[in-house]
N, C-alpha and C positions, 0 to 999 in steps of 0.2 A: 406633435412632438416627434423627435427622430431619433433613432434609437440605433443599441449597435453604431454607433462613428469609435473612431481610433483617433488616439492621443500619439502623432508619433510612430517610433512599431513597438510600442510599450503595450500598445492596445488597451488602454486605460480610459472607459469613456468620463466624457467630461464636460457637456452639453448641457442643457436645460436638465433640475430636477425635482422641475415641478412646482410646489408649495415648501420642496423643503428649501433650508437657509441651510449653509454651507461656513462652520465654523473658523475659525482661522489654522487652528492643530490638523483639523481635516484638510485642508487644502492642502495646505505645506506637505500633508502624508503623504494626498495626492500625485503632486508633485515628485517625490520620492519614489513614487511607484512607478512613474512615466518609463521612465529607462533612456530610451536614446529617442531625438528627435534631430530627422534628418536637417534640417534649416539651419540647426546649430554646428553643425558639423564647421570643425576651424576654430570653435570659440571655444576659449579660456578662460579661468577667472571664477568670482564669484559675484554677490548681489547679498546685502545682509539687510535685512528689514528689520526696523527701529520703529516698532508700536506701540503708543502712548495707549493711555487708556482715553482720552477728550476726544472731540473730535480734530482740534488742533496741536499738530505736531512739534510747533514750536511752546507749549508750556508741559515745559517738563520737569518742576521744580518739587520735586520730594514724592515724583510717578515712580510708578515701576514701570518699567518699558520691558517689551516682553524682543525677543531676538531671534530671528531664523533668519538663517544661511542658504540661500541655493546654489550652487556651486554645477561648473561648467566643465567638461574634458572632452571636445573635440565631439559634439554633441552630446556627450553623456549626461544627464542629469542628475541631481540627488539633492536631496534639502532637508536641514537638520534642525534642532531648536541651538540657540547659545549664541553667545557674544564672541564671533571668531573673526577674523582678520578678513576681509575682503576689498576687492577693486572700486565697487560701486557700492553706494550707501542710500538708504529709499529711507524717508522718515516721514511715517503717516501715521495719524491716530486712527483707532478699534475702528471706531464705525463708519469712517471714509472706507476702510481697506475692506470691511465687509458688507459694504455697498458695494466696492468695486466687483468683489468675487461674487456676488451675487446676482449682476447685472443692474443693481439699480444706477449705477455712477459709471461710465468710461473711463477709460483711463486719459482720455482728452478733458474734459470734464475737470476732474482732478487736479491734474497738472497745469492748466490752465489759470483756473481757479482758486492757485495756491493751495492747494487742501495738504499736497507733499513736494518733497523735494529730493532730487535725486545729486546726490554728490559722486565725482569718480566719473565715471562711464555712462552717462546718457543713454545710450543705443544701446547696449548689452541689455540694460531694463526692458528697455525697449523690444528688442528680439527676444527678449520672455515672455514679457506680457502681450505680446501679438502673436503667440501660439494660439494657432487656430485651436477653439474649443478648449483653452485653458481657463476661461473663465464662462459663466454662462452668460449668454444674452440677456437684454432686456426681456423680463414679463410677457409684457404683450408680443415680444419678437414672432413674426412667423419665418420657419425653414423656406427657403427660395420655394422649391415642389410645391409645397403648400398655397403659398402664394399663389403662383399662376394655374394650379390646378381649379382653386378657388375664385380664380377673375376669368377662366377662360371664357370663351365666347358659344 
């Protein structure tokens, strides 16, 4: 396992953690806490998450859909709970999205798959959810080091 990485220069680690599972209010704080991530630097806008409780996000007939906001300023990050006005719209059910945050599901996976669907802005999601070490890897993942430290000859 690898310890000590930086999220950004927020320095927020955000890598494997373990056995534990990584709630949805957690992440999102997470998130919040990042601060500036240089990739995003130029991007604008936001990204509001629309979570069913099923695992299918198109039945949403008398759900309660839970709402956060991550919102963009020229790298700046921040993400809040509530039903606010945004550019790009993600609509996933509970245990797709924390699968995803947990490493068991990609985000190719997912998307592929149908599990969600992104309204608005494609790529912005996109250049979120491809922040290195925003989400943990798969379980069995090993760190590159590890790898070759462990196959050397």
């Amino acid at each position: 396992m690898v310890e000590n990485q930086t999220f950004g220069t927020g320095g927020v680690w955000v890598g494997h953690r373990g056995d534990r599972e990584e709630d949805i209010p957690a992440f999102f704080a997470r998130v919040a806490r990042c601060g500036v991530e240089p990739r995003l630097n130029g991007v604008t806008g936001g990204i509001r998450f629309e979570v069913t409780e099923g695992r299918d996000y198109r039945q949403r007939d008398g759900e309660d859909i839970e709402y956060w906001l991550v919102t963009f300023d020229d790298g700046r990050i921040d993400a809040r709970a509530g039903q606010h006005p945004a550019d790009t719209v993600v609509q996933v059910g509970r245990p797709i999205l924390l699968d995803m945050i947990n490493g068991r599901m990609t985000l190719v996976e997912a998307w592929t798959g149908q599990r969600l669907v992104v309204y608005g802005t494609p790529a912005k999601f996109l250049q979120f959810w491809l922040i290195p070490n925003l989400v943990a890897g798969a379980p069995d993942a090993d760190h590159p080091r590890e790898f070759v430290r462990r196959h050397r000859r």
